[in-house]
C-alpha positions as a Markdown table, in Angstrom:
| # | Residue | x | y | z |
|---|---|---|---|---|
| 1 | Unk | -16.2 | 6.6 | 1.9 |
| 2 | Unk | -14.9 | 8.1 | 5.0 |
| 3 | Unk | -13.5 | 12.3 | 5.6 |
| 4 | Unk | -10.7 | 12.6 | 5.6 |
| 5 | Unk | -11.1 | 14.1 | 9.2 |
| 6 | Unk | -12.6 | 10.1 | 10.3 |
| 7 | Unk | -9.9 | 8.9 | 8.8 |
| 8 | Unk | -7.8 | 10.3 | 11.3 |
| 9 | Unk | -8.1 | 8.5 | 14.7 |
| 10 | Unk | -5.3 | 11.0 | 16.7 |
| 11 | Unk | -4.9 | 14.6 | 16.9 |
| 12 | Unk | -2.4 | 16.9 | 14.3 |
| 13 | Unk | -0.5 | 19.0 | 16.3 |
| 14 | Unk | 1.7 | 21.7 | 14.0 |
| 15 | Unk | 5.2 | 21.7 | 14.2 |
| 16 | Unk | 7.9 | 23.4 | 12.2 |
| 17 | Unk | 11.3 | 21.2 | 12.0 |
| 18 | Unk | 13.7 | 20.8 | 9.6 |
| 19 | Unk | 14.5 | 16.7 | 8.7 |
| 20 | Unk | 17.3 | 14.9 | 7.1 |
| 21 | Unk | 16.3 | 12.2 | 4.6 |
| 22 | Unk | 17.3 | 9.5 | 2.5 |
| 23 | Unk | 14.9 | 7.7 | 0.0 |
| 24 | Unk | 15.7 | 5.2 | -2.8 |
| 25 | Unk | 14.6 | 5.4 | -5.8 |
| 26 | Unk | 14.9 | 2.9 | -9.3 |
| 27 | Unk | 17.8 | 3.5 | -11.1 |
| 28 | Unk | 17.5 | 0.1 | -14.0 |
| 29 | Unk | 16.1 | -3.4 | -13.3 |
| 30 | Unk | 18.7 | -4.2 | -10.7 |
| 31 | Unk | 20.0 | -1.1 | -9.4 |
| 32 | Unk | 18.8 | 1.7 | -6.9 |
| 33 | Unk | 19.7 | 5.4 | -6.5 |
| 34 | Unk | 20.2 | 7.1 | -3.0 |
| 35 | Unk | 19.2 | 10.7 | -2.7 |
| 36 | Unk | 19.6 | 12.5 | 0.7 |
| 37 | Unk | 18.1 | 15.8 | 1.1 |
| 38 | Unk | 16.5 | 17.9 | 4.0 |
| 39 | Unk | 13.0 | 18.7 | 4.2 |
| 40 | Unk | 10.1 | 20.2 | 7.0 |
| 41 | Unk | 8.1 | 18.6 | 9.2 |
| 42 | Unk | 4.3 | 19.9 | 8.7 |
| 43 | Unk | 2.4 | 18.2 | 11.5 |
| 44 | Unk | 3.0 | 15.3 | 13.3 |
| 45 | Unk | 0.1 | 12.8 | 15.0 |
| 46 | Unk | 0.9 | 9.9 | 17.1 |
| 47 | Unk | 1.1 | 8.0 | 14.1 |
| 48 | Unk | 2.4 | 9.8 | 11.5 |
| 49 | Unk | 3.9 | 13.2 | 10.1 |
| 50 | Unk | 3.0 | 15.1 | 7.4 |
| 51 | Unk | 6.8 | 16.3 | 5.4 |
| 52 | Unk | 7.0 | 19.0 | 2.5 |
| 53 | Unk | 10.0 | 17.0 | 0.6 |
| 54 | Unk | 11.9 | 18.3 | -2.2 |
| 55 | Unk | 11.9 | 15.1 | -3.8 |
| 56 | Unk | 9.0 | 13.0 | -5.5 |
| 57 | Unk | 7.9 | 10.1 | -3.7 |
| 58 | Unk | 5.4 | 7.6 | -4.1 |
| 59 | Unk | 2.6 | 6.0 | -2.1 |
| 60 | Unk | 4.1 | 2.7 | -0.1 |
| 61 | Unk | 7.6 | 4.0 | -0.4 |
| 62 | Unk | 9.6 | 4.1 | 2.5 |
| 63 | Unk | 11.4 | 7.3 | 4.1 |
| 64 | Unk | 14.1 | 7.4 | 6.5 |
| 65 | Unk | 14.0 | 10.6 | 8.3 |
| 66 | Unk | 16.1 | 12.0 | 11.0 |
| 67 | Unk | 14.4 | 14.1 | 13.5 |
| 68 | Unk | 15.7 | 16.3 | 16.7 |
| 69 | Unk | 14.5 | 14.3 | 19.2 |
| 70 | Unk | 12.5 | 16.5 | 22.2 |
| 71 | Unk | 14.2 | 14.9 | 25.4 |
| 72 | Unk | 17.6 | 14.4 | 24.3 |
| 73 | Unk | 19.8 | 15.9 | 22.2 |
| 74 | Unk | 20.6 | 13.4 | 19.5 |
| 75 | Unk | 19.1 | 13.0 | 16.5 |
| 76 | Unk | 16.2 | 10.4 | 16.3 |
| 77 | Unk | 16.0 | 8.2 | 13.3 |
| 78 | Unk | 12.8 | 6.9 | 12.3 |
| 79 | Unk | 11.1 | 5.0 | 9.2 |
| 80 | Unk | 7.9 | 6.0 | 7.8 |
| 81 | Unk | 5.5 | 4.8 | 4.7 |
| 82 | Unk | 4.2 | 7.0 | 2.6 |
| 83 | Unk | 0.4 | 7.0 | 2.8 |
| 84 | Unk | -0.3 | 9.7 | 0.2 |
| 85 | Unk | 1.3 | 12.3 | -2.2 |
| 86 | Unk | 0.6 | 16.0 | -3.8 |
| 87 | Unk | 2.5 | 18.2 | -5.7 |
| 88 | Unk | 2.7 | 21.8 | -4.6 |
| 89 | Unk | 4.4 | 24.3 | -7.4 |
| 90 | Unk | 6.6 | 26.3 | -5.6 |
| 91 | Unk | 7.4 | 28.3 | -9.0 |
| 92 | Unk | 7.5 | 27.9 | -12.8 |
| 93 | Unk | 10.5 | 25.4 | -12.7 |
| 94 | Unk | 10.3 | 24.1 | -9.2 |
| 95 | Unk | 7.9 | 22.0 | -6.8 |
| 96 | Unk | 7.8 | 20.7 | -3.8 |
| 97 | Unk | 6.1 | 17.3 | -2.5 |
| 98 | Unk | 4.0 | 17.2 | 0.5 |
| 99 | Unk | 3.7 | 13.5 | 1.5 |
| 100 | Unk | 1.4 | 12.1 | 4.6 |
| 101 | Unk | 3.4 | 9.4 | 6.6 |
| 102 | Unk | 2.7 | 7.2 | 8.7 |
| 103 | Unk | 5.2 | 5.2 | 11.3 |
| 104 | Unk | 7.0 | 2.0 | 10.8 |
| 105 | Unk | 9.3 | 1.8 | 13.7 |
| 106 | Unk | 11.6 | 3.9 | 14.7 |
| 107 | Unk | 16.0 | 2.9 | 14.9 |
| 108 | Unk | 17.8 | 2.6 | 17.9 |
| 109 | Unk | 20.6 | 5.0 | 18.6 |
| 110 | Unk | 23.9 | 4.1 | 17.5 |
| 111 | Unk | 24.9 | 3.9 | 20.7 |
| 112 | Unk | 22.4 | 1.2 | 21.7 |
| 113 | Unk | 22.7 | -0.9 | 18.4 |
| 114 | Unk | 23.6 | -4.1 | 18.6 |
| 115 | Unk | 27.6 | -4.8 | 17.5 |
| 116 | Unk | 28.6 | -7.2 | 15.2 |
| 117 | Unk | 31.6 | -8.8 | 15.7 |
């Protein structure tokens, strides 16, 4: 089995942003629940970021984070899958989630998206 540093084919390069998210999560056989939240940006590779979330998610699940983008300054929104998941106790009552992500694509500004008429 690979380390976990092979797994890695691109460079982590620290960073320290705050994101807004929005995850869905089961709420009954035909209904979902929408929580928004803001969490941190970790580290970020060319192909993924690593978040500290206040919200429990699961491997596979998809994240839609919003993140200041570097050249402009508009918000970028992008999705990510999440690759893996641990719990960090932040105190008796409270944790914390850091999750590993990796890219799906990244959404077009509203001002670029497409109108439908």
């Amino acid at each position: 089995m690979p380390t976990q540093q092979e797994r890695r084919d691109s460079e982590r390069v620290p960073c320290k942003l705050v994101c807004l998210f929005e995850l869905t999560t089961p709420a009954g056989a035909d209904a979902v629940t929408l929580i928004t939240g803001s969490g941190h940006v970790i580290n970020r590779s060319g192909r993924g970021l690593l978040l500290l979330l206040p919200e429990k998610v699961n491997n596979q699940q998809v994240v839609e984070i919003q993140v200041p983008s570097e050249v402009r300054k508009e918000q970028r929104t992008k999705l990510v899958e999440v690759c893996w998941t641990r719990p960090i106790e932040v105190d008796a009552q409270d944790k914390m989630y850091l999750a590993g992500t990796r890219f799906l694509f990244e959404l077009p500004p509203p001002s670029q998206s497409p109108q439908i008429l």
